[in-house]
Phi, psi and omega in degrees: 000139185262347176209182112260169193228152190254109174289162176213112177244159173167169182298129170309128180105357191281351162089035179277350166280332191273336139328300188281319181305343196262341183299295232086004171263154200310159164244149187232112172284126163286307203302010182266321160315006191274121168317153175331158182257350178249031141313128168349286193275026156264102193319162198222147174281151174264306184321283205262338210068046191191151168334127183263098172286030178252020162232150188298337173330323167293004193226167180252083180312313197298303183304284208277000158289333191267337170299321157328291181323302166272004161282292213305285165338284180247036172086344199193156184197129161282126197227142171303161199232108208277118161288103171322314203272339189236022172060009182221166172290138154287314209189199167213185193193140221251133174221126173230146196295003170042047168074009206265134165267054166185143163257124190253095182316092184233144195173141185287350147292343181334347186278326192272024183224006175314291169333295181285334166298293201307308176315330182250027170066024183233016160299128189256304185195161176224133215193144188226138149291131162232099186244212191283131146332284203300299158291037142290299196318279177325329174274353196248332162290312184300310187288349178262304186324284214290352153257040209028057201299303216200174185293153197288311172325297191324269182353297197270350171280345167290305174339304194289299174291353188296314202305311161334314195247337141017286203291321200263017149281311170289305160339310173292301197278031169250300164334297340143322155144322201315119181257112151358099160224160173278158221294290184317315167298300160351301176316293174324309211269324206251280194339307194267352164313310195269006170263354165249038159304126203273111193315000000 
């Protein structure tokens, strides 16, 4: 095996992508794995109308386990290139761990693959960020405007309910195997992964 992998979950905007970019160990977007948006079988907000992505039902859990899998095994894997704005995979792109022991899986479902990483031996560790609600909400409006994900009304009304439900997200993936940490523990735990990065 060439790596294992460290879920990383949390409330959108909580800056668990900017995290993991900032360790130096590979990041694996689960959220490229989320389905077509004119899929059937994708729940709809009763709130927006519109695709509810906070719920996994929008997403393909099975697809980023076996992908997990075989990156860990075998160094590289073709994983889909998701567009948020335009709700479907553009493409795909080859991704591989470059000698690095730990991968880091970050996506706001990561909580729903605990189980099955462990079960198929490639769990390292699993973890959810927990910071402020009200700064997610700013960070997660400011990071969608500017990368236009959606009409800004959406936005900040998706936002507003996100911010609400927030405690009891975290709650589900600490429920789920996931261990609670804070943005500075968070930090510690990726800094000491990658200094035992394979020379």
């Amino acid at each position: 095996m060439n790596a294992r992998v460290v879920l990383l979950c949390g409330p959108s905007g909580s800056g668990k992508t900017h995290m993991a970019a900032c360790s130096g160990l590979p990041v694996f977007r689960l959220d490229d794995f989320y389905k077509d948006g004119d899929d059937p079988s994708v729940p709809l907000s009763v709130e927006l109308g519109i695709p509810d992505w906070d719920d996994v039902g929008t997403w393909h859990a099975d697809r980023a386990v076996d992908a997990l899998v075989a990156l860990c095994h075998g160094g590289r894997v073709e994983v889909p290139t998701y567009d948020i704005g335009l709700s479907r995979a553009v493409g795909t792109s080859v991704f591989e761990c470059g000698g690095a022991p730990a991968i880091v899986a970050e996506g706001v479902f990561a909580a729903e693959i605990v189980d099955a990483c462990r079960e198929r031996g490639i769990l390292a560790d699993a973890v959810v960020l927990r910071r402020r609600p009200s700064a997610n909400f700013v960070r997660r409006f400011a990071r969608d405007l500017t990368e236009r994900r959606k009409p800004p009304v959406t936005l900040w009304r998706r936002g507003r309910l996100l911010m609400h439900v927030e405690p009891a997200m975290v709650a589900t993936a600490t429920a789920k195997g996931c261990r609670p940490v804070g943005a500075h523990e968070l930090a510690a735990l990726l800094t000491d992964l990658a200094a035992a990065r394979t020379p």
